[in-house]
C-alpha positions as CSV (number, residue, x, y, z in Angstrom):
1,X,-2.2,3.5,-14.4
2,X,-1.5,6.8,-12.3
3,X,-4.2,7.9,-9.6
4,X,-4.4,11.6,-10.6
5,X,-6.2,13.7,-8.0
6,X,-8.0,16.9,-9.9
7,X,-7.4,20.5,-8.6
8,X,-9.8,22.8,-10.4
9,X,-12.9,24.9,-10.0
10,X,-14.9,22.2,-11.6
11,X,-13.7,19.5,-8.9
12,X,-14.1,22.2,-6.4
13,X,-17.3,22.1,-3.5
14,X,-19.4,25.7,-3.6
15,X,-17.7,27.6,-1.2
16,X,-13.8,27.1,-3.2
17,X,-16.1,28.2,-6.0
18,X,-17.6,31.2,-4.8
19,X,-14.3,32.1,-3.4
20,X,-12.6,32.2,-6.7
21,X,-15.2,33.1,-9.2
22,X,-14.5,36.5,-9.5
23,X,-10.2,35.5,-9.8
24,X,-9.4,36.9,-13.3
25,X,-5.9,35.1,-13.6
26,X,-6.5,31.6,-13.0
27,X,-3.3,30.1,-13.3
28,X,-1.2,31.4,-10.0
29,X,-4.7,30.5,-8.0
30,X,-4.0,26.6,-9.4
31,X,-0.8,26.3,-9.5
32,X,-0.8,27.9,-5.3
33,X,-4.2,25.1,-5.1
34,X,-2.0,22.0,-6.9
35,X,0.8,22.7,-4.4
36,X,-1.5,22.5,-1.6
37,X,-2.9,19.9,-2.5
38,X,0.3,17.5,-3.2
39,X,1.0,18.6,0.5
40,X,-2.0,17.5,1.8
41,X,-1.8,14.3,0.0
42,X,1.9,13.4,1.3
43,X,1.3,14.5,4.7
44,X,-2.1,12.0,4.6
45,X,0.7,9.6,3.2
46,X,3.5,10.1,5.9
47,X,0.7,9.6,8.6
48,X,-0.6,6.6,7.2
49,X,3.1,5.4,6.7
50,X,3.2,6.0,10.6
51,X,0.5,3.2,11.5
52,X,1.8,0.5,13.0
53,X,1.4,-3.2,10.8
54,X,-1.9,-4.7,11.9
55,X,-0.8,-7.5,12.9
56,X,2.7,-6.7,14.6
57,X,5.1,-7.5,11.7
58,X,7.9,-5.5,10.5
59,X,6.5,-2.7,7.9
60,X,7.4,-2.2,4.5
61,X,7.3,1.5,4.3
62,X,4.4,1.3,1.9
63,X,2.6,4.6,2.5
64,X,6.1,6.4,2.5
65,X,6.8,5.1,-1.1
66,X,3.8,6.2,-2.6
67,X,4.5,9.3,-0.7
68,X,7.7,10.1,-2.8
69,X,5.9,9.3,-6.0
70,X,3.4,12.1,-5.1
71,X,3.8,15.2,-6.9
72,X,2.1,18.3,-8.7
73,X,2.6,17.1,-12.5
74,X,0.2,19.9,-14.4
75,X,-1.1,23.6,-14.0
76,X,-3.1,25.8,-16.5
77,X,-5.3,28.3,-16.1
78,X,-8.3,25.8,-16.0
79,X,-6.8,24.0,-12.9
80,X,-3.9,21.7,-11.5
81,X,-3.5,17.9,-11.2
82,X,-1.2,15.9,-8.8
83,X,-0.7,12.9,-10.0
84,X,0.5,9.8,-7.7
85,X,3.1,7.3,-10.0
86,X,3.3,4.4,-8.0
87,X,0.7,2.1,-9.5
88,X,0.3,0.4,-6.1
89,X,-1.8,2.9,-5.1
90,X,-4.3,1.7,-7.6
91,X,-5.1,-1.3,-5.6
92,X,-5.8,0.1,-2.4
93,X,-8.3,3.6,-4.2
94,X,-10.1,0.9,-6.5
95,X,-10.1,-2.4,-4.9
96,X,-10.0,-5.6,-7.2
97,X,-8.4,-8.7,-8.2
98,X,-4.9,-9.7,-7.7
99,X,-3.9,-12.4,-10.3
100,X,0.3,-13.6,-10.0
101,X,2.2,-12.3,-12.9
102,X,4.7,-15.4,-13.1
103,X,3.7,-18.8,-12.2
104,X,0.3,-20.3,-11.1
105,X,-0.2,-18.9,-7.4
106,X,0.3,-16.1,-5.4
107,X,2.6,-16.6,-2.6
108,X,0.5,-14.8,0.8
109,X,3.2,-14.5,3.6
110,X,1.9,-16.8,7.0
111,X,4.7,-15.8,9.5
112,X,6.1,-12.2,10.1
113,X,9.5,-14.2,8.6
114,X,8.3,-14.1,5.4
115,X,6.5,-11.0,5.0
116,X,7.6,-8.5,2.6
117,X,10.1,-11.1,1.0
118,X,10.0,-13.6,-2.0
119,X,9.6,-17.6,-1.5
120,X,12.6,-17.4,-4.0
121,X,15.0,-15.5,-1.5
122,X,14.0,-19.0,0.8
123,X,16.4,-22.0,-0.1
124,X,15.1,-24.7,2.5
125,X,10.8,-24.3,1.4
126,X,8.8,-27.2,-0.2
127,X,5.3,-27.2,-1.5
128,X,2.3,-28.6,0.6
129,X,0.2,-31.2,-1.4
130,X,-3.5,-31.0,-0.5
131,X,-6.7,-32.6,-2.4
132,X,-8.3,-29.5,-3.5
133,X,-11.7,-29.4,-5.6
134,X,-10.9,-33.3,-6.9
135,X,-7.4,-32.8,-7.6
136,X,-4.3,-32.5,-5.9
137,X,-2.5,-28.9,-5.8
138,X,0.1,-27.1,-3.5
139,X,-1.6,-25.2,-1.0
140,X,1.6,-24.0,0.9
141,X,5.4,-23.6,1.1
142,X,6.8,-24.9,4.3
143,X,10.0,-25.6,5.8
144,X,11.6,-28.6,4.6
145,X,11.4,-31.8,6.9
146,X,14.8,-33.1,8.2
147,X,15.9,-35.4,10.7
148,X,18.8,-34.5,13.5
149,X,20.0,-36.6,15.9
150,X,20.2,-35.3,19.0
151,X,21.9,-36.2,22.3
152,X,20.4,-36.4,25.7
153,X,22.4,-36.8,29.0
154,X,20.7,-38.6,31.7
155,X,21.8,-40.3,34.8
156,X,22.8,-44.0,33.4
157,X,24.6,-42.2,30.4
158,X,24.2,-40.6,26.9
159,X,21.3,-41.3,25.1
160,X,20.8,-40.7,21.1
161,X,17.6,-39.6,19.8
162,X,16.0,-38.8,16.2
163,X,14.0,-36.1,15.9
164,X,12.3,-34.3,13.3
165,X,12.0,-30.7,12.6
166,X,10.9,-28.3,10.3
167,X,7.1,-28.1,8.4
168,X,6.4,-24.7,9.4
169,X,4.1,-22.8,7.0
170,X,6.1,-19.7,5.5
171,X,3.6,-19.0,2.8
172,X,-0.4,-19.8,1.7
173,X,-0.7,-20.7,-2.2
174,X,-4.2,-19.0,-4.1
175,X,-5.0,-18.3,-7.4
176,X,-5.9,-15.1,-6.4
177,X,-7.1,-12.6,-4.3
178,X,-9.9,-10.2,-4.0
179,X,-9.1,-6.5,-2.4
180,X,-11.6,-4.5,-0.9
181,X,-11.1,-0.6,-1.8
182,X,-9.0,1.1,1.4
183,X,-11.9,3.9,2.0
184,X,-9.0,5.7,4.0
185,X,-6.4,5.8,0.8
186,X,-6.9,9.1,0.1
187,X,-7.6,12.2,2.5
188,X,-11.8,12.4,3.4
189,X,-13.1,14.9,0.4
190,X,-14.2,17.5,2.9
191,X,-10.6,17.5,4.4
192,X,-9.2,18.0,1.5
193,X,-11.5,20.9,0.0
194,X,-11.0,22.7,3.6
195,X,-7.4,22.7,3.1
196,X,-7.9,23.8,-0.7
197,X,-10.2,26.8,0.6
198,X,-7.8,28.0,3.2
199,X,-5.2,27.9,0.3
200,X,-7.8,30.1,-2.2
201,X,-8.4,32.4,0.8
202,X,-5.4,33.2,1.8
203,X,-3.8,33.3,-2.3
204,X,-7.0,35.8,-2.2
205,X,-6.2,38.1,1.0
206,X,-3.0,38.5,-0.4
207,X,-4.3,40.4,-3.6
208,X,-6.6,42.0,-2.0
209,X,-3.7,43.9,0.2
């Protein structure tokens, strides 16, 4: 589903309506407020895209793709919409559930290593067996456990030792997860309707000259 963002007199506060109630020829005012307003929307975008990752790992360049998908799709003489395509977007303006589309569990990344990338593009991860709600279920992907034998000088000679590494935790396994809404997604309404009546005025001034 698109997020579609309207730009018309009805979506409009009072003082865009006031503005442009006496505007005749409705169409250039929309189609000069739709452009606007995809501007103001990828500009929120880039900025957000800007933030750094909150907790220090390498970003994805999420806000900068739903950036590009950003765009003035419709104008008429009743208004304008800018629609936003990437249907990631949805998640972050609504809020919800987040069930895996192939398999049983969602892989949630536990190390900066393995954020932003599949468990599949992993070839050395095993699952972690827990007792869960009276049963037994994977809980995790890890590394997988190996033995190495190391060497150790010391001063009455060379001395062989086993050691095991691996087991570190790449990814957590739910069912699902709940998202909270991003109250920051979009730009704050009043932002946005200043920016739409600086547009009217000025679209305005200039037939008034």
């Amino acid at each position: 589903m698109d997020v579609q963002i309207d730009v018309s007199e009805g979506a409009a506060g009072p003082h865009l309506r006031a503005l442009i109630e006496h505007v005749t020829n409705r169409r250039p005012l929309n189609a000069a407020l739709g452009k606007r307003g995809e501007v103001e929307l990828r500009e929120h975008f880039l900025e957000r895209n800007q933030e750094p990752n909150k907790r220090g790992w390498p970003k994805q360049d999420f806000w900068n793709r739903i950036r590009k998908s950003t765009a003035l799709s419709t104008v008429d003489a009743s208004g304008a919409t800018v629609t936003i395509s990437d249907p990631a977007i949805n998640q972050k303006v609504f809020g919800g559930d987040i069930t895996p589309k192939e398999g049983k569990y969602l892989a949630i990344a536990a190390i900066a290593e393995a954020y932003g990338r599949s468990p599949r593009s992993f070839s050395n991860l095993e699952p972690v067996i827990r007792w869960r709600d009276g049963q037994r279920r994977a809980v995790a992907l890890a590394e997988r456990r190996a033995s190495l034998l190391r060497s150790r000088k010391d001063g009455t000679g060379t001395e062989k030792k086993r050691e095991e590494v691996g087991g570190k935790i790449f990814y957590w396994l739910v069912e699902k997860i709940r998202q909270k809404k991003d109250p920051r997604a979009l730009p704050k309404p009043e932002i946005f309707e200043r920016a739409l009546f600086e547009e009217a005025d000025i679209f305005v001034q200039d037939i008034l000259r």
